[in-house]
N, CA, C and O atoms as CSV, one atom per row, in Angstrom:
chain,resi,resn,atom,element,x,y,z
A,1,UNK,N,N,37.521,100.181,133.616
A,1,UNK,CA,C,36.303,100.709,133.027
A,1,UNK,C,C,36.149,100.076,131.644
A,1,UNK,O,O,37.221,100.203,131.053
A,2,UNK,N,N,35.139,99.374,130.808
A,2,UNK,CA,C,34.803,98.796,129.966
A,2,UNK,C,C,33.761,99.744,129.535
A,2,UNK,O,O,34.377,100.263,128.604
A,3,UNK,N,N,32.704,100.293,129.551
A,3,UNK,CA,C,31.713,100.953,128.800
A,3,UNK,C,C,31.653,101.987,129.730
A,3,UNK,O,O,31.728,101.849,130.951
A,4,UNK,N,N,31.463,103.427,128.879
A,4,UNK,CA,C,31.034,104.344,129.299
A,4,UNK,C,C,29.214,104.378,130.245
A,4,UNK,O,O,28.230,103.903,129.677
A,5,UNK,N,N,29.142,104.828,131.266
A,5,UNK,CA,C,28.038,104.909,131.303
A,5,UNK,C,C,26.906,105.997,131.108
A,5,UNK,O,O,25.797,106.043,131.639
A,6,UNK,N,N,27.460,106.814,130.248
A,6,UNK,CA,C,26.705,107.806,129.640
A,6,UNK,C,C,26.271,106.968,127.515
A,6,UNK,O,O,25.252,106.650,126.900
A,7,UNK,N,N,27.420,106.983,127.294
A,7,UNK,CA,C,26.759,106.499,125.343
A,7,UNK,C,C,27.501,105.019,124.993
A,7,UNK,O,O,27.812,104.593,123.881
A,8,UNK,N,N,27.635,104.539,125.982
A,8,UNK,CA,C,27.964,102.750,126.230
A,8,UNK,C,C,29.411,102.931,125.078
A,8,UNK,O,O,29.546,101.937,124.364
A,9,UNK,N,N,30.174,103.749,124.904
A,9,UNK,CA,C,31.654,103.821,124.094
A,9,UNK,C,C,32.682,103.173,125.010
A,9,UNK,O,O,32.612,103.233,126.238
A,10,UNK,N,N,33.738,102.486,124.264
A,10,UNK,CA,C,35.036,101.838,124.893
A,10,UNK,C,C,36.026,102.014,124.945
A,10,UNK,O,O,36.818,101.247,125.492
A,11,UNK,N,N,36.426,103.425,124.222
A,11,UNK,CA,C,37.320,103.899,124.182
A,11,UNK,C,C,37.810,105.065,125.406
A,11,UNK,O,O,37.166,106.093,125.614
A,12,UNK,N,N,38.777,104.776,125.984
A,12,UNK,CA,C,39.282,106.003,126.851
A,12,UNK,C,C,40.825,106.495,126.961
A,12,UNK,O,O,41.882,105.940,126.661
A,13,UNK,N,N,40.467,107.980,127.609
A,13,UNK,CA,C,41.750,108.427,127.360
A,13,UNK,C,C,42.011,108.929,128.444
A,13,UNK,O,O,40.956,109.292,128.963
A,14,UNK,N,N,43.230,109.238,129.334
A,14,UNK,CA,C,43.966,109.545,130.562
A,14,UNK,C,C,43.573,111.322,130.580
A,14,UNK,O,O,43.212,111.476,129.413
A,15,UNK,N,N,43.500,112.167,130.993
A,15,UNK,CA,C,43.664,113.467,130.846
A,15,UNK,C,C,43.803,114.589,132.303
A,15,UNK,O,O,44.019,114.171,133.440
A,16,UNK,N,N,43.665,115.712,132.025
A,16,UNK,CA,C,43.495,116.228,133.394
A,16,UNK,C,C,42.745,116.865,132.414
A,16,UNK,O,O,42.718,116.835,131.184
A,17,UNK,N,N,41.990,117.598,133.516
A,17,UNK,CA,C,40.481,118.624,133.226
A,17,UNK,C,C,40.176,119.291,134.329
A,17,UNK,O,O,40.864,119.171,135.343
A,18,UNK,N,N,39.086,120.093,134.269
A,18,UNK,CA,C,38.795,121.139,135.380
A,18,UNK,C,C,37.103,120.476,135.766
A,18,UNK,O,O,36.589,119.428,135.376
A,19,UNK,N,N,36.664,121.325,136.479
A,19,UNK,CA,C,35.499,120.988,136.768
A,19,UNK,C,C,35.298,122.005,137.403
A,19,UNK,O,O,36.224,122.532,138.020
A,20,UNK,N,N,33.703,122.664,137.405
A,20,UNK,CA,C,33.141,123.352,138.741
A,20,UNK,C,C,32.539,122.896,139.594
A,20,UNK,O,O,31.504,122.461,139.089
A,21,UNK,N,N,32.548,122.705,140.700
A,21,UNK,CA,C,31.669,122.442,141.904
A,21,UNK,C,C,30.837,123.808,142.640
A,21,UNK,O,O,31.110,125.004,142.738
A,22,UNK,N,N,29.546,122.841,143.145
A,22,UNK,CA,C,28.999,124.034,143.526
A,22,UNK,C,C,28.853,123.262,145.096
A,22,UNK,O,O,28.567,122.112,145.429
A,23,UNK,N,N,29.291,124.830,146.054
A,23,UNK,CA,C,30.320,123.679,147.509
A,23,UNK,C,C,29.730,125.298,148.513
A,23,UNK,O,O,30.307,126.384,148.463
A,24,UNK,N,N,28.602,125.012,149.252
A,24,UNK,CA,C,28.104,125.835,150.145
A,24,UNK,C,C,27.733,127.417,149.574
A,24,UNK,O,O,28.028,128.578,149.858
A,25,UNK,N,N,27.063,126.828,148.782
A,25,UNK,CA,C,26.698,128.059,148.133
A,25,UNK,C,C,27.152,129.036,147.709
A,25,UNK,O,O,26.724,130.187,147.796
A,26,UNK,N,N,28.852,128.299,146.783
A,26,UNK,CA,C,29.260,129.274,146.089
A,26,UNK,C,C,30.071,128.554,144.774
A,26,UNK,O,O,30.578,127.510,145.185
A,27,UNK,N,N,30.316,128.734,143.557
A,27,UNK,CA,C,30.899,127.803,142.536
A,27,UNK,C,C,32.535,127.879,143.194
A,27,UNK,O,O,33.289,128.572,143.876
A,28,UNK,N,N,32.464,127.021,142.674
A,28,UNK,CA,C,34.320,126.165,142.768
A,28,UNK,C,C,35.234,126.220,141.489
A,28,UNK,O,O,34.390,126.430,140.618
A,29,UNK,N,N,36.264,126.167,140.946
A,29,UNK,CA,C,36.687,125.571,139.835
A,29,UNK,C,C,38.386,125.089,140.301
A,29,UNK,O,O,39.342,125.652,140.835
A,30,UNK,N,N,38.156,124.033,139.871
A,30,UNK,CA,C,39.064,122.836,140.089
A,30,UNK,C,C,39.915,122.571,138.916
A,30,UNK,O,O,39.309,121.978,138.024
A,31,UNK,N,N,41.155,122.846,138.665
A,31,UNK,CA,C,42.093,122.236,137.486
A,31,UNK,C,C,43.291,121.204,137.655
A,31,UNK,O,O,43.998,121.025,138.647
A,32,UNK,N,N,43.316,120.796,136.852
A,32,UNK,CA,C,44.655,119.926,136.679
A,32,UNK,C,C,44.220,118.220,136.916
A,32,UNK,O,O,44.973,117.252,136.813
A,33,UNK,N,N,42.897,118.231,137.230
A,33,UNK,CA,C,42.341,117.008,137.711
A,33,UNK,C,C,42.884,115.411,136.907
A,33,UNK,O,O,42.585,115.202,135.731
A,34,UNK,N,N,43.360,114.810,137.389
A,34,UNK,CA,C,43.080,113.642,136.777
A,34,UNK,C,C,42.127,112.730,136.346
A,34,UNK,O,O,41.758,112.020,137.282
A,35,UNK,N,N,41.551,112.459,135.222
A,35,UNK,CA,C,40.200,112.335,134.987
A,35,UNK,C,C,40.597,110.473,133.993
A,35,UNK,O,O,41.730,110.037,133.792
A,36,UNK,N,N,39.655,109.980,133.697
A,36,UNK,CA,C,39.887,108.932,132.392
A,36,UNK,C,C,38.260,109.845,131.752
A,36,UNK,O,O,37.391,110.365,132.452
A,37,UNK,N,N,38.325,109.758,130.192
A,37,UNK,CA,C,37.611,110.893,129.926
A,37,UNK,C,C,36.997,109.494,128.281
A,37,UNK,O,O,37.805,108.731,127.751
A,38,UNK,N,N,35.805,109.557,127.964
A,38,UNK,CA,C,35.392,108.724,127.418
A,38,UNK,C,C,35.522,109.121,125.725
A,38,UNK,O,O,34.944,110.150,125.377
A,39,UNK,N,N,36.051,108.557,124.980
A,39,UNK,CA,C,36.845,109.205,123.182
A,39,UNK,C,C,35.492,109.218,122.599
A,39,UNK,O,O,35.543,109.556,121.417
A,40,UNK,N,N,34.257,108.959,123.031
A,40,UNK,CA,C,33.210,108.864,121.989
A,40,UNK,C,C,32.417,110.837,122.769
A,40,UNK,O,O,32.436,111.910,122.165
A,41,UNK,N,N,31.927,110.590,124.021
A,41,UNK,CA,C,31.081,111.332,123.916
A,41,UNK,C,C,31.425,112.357,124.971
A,41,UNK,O,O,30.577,113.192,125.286
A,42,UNK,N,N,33.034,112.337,125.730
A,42,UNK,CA,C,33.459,113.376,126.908
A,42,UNK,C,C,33.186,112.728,127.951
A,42,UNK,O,O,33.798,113.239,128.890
A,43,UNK,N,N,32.522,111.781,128.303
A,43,UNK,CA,C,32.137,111.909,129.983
A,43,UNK,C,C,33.509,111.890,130.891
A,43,UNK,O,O,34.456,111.173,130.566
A,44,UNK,N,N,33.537,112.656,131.947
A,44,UNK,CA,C,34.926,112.471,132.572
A,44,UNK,C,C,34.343,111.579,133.819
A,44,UNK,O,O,33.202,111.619,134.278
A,45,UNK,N,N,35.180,110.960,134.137
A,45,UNK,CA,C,35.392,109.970,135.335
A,45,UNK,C,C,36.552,109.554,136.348
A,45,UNK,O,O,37.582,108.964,136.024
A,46,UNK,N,N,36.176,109.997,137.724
A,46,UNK,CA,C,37.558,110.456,138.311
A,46,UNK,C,C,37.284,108.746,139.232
A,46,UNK,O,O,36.346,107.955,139.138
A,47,UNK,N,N,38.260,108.706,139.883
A,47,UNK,CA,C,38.750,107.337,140.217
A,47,UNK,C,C,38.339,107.506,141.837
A,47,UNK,O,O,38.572,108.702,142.008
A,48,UNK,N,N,37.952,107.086,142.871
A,48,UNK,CA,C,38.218,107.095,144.752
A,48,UNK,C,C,38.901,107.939,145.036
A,48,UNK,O,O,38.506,109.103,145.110
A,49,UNK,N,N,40.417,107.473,145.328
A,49,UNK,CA,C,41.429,108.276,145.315
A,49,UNK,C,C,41.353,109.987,145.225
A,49,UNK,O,O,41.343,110.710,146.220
A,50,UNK,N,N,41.310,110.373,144.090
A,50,UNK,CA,C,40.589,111.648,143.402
A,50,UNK,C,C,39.654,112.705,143.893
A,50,UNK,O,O,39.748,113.805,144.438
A,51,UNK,N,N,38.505,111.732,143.378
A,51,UNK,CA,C,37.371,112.009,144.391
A,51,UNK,C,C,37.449,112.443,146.433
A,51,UNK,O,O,37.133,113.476,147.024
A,52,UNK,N,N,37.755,111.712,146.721
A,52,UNK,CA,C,38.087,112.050,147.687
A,52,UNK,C,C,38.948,113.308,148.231
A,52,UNK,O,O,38.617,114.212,148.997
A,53,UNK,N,N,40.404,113.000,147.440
A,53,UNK,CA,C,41.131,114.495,147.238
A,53,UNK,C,C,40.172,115.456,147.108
A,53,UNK,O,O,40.071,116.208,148.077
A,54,UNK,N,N,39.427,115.650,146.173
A,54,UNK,CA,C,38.665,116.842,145.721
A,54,UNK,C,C,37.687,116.779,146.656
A,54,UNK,O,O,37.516,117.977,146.880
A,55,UNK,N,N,36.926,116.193,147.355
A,55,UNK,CA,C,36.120,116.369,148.516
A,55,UNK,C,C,36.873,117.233,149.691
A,55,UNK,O,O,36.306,118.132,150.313
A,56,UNK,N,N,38.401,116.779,149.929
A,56,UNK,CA,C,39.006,117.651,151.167
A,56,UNK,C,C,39.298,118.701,150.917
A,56,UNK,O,O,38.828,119.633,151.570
A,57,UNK,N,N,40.364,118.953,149.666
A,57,UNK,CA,C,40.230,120.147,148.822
A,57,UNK,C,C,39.023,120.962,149.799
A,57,UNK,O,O,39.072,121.593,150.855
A,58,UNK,N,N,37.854,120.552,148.768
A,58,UNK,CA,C,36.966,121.945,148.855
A,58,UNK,C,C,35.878,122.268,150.132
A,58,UNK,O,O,35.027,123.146,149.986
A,59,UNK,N,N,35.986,121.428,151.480
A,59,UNK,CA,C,35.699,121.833,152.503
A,59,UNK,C,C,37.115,122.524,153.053
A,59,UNK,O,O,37.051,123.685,153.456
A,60,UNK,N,N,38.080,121.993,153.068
A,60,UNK,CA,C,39.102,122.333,154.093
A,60,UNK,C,C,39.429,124.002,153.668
A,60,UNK,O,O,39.384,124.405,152.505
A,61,UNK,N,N,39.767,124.869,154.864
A,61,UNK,CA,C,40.207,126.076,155.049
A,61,UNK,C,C,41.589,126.194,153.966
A,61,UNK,O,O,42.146,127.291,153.989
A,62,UNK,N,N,42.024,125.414,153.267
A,62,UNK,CA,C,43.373,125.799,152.352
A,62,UNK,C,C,43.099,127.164,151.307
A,62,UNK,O,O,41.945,127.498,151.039
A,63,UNK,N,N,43.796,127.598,150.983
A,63,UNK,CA,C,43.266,129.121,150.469
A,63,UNK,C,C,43.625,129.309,148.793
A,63,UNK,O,O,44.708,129.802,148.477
A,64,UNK,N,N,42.747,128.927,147.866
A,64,UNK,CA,C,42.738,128.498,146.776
A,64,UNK,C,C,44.218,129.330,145.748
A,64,UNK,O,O,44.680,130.471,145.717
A,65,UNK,N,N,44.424,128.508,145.296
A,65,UNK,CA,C,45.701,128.982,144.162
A,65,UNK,C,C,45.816,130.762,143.321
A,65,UNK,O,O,46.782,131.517,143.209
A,66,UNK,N,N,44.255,130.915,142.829
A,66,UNK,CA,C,43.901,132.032,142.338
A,66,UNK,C,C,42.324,132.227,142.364
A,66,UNK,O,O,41.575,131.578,143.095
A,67,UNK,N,N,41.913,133.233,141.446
A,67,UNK,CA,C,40.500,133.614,141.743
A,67,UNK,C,C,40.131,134.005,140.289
A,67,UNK,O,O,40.879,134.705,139.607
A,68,UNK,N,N,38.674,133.413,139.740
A,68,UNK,CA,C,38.873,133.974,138.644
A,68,UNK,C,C,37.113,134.271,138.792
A,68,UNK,O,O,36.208,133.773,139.462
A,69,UNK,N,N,37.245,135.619,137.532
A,69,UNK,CA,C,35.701,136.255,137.521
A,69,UNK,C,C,35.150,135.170,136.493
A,69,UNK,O,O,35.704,134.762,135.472
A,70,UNK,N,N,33.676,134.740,137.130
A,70,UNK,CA,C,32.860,134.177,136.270
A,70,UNK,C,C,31.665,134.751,135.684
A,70,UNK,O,O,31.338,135.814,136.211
A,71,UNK,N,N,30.813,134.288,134.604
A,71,UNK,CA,C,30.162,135.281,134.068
A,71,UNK,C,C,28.977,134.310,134.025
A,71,UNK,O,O,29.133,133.147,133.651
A,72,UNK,N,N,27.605,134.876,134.471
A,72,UNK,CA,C,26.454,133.661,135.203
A,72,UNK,C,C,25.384,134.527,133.749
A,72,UNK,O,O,25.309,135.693,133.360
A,73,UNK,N,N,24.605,133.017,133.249
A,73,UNK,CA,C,24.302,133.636,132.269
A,73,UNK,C,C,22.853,133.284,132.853
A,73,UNK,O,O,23.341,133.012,133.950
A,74,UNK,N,N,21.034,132.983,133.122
A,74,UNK,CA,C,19.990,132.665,133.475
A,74,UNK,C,C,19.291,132.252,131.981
A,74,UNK,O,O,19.059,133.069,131.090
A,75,UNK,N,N,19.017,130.845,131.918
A,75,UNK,CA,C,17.746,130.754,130.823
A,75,UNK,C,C,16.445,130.943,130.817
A,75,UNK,O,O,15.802,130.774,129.781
């Protein structure tokens, strides 16, 4: 990766992060992710590999780690 494609920055950093997905009409949240994450403006960017993982993840019947209450705010 050479430029971000969100604020064209060149700097990156390795990290894990979370994410929510929204996966048959209900939110998701995903941690520990491996991400490369952009030092100027955040954008995270997950690699094939990854991506994919997290695609089987969240169709397949596996029965998530924990459950946490979320709090839905409307603008």
């Amino acid at each position: 990766m050479s430029k971000c494609e969100v604020c064209g920055g060149s700097e990156f950093r390795r990290e894990e992060v979370e994410e929510v997905f929204h996966v048959d009409k209900r939110y998701v949240l995903v941690e520990h992710i491996p991400a490369t994450v952009c030092a100027q403006c955040g954008e995270k960017t997950f690699d094939a590999e990854t991506t994919e993982g997290i695609r089987l993840m969240l169709h397949s019947q596996r029965a998530p780690a924990r459950a946490v209450e979320m709090e839905v705010f409307a603008f």
